[in-house]
C-alpha positions as CSV (number, residue, x, y, z in Angstrom):
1,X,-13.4,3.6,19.6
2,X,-14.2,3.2,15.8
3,X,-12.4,0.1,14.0
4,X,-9.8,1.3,11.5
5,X,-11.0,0.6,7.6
6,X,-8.5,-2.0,5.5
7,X,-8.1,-2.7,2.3
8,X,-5.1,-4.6,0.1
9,X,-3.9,-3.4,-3.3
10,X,-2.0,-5.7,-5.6
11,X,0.1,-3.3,-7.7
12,X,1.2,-4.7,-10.7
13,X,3.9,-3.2,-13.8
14,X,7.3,-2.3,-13.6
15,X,7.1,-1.8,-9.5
16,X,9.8,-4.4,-8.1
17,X,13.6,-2.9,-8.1
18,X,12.1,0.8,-8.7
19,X,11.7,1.8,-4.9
20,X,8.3,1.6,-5.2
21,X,7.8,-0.3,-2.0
22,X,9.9,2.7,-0.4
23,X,8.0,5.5,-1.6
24,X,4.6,3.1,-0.4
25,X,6.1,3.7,2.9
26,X,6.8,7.3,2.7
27,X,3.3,8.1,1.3
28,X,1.5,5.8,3.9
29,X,3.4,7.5,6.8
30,X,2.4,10.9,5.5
31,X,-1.2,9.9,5.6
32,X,-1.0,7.7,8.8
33,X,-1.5,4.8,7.8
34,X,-0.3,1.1,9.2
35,X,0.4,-2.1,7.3
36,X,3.1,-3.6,5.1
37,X,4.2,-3.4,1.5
38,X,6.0,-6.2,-0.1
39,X,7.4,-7.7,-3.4
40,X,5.5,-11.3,-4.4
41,X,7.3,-13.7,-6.7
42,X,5.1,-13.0,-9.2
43,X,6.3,-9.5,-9.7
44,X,3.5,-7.6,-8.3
45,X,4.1,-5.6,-4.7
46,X,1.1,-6.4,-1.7
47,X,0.1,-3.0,0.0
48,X,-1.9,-3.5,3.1
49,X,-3.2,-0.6,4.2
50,X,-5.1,0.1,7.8
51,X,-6.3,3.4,9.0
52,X,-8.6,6.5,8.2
53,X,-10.8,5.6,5.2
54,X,-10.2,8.5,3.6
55,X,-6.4,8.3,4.0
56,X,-7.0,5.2,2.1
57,X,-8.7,6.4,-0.6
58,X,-5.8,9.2,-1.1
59,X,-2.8,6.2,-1.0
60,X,-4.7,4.2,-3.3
61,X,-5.0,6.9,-5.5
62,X,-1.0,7.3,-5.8
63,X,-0.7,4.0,-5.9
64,X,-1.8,4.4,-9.6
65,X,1.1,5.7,-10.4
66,X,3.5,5.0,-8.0
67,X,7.3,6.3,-7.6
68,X,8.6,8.0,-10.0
69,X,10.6,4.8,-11.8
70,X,7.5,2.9,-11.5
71,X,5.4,2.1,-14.7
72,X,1.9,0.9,-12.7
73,X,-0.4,-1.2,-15.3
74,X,-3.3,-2.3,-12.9
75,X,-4.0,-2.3,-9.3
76,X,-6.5,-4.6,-7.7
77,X,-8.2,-3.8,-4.4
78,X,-9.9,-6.1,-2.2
79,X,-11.0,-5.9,1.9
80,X,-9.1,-6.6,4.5
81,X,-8.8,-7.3,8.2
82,X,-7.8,-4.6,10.5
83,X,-5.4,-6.0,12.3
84,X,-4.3,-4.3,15.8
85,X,-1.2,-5.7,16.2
86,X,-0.3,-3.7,13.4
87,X,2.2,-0.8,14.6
88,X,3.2,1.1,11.8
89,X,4.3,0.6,8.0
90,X,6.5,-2.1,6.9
91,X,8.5,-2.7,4.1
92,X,9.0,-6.5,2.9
């Protein structure tokens, strides 16, 4: 069994009260993916993403621009744990 790839974006603009964590969900369920995505208190949203690296690749692409009320200015990617536990995708 292979270990799923991770990675964790940090989206930041106009992507809090825009449904952007909502259509995160939607477009990481399409592409199979399983983690979380969540508003800080900063104003950014934390996407965790866990699965096929190429799935990856394709959700951090949207993630550049996002729903369609969302004005994206910068995401940040970094590695992250693949976490088992992990079911499915979460919206916080």
């Amino acid at each position: 069994m292979t270990t799923a790839a991770a990675a964790r974006f940090l989206v930041s603009g106009r992507v809090q009260g825009v449904a952007f964590r909502a259509y995160t969900r939607a477009q990481a369920q399409a592409l199979g993916l399983r983690g979380h995505a969540r508003n800080l208190a900063d104003g950014r949203v934390e996407v965790l993403a866990i699965g096929d690296a190429d799935a990856i690749e394709r959700l951090a692409d949207w993630l550049r621009t996002g729903s369609p009320m969302a004005r994206v200015a910068a995401v940040e990617r970094s590695a992250a744990s693949s976490d088992p536990a992990v079911a499915d995708f979460g919206v916080g």
